[in-house]
N, C-alpha and C positions, 0 to 999 in steps of 0.2 A: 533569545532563541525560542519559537515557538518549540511546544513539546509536542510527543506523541505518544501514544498508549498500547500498552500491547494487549492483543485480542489472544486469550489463551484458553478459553474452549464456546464452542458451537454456542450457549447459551449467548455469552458477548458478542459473537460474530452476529447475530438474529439481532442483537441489538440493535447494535451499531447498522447493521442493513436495512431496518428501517427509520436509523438517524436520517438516512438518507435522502427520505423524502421530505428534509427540510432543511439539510446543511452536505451537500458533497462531502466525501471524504477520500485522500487518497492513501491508498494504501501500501506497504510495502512487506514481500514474500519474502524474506529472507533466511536464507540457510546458513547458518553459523559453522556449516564445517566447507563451504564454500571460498574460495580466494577471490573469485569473482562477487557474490553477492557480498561479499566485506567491501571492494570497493563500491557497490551499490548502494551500500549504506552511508557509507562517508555521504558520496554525490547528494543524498536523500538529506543529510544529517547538515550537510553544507548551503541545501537550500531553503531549511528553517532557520540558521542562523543569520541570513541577509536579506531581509524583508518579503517572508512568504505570506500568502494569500491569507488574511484572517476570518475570511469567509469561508474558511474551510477546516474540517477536521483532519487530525493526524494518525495513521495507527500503521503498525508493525503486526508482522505474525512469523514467529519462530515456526519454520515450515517441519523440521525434525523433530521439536520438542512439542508440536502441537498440530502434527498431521493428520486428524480430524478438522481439523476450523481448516487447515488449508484444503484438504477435500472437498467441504461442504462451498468453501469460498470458488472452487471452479464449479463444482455443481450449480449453487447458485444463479450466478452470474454469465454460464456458459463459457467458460474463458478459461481452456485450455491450462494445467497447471505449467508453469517453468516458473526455475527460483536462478538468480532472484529476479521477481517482476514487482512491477509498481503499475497500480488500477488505480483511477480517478471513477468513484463509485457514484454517480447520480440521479436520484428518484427509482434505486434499487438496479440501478443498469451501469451495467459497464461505460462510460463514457469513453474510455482510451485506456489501452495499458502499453507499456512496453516491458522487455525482458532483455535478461545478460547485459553486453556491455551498454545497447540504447539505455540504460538506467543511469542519466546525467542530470547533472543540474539546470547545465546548458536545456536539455531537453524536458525537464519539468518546465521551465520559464518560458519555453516555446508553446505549451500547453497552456499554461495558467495565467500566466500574465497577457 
């Protein structure tokens, strides 16, 4: 399974934003007191363990326990917050997100691959 990292204040999000402009990264909003973004995460978590993209980086944001980095990340990127979403970040742009139930794996693979 490939892994991912979680972005837990503004200083790593800046990073990780301008990882960007050398390795896409996608990202996932998740709210841990969410029933919907839990299964968002599964979907996310199920489409690292069966051969996802290795050109690409992975990372997470605790949207309640780190609602700064989820701020600045709609700031940033212009993109509307809802959790749980998932953003394909590339050369610091938004390339594609989706939110609530579009957050599948079905639908990552329709993206990425």
């Amino acid at each position: 399974m490939r892994t991912y990292r979680e972005i837990t204040t503004v200083e790593e999000w800046k990073q990780t934003l301008e990882s960007t402009e050398s390795r896409p990264v996608l990202l996932l909003k998740h709210s841990t007191r969410c029933p919907v973004s839990a299964s968002a995460l599964e979907e996310f978590e199920a489409y690292l363990k069966d051969k996802p993209r290795e050109d690409i980086d992975y990372a997470i944001v605790l949207v309640v326990e780190s609602r700064p980095v989820s701020n600045q990340i709609a700031e940033d990127l212009g993109v509307k917050h809802e959790s749980p979403q998932i953003i394909l970040i590339d050369k610091k742009k938004s390339y594609w997100n989706a939110s609530h139930w579009a957050v599948t794996t079905k639908h990552i693979r329709a993206v990425l691959d």
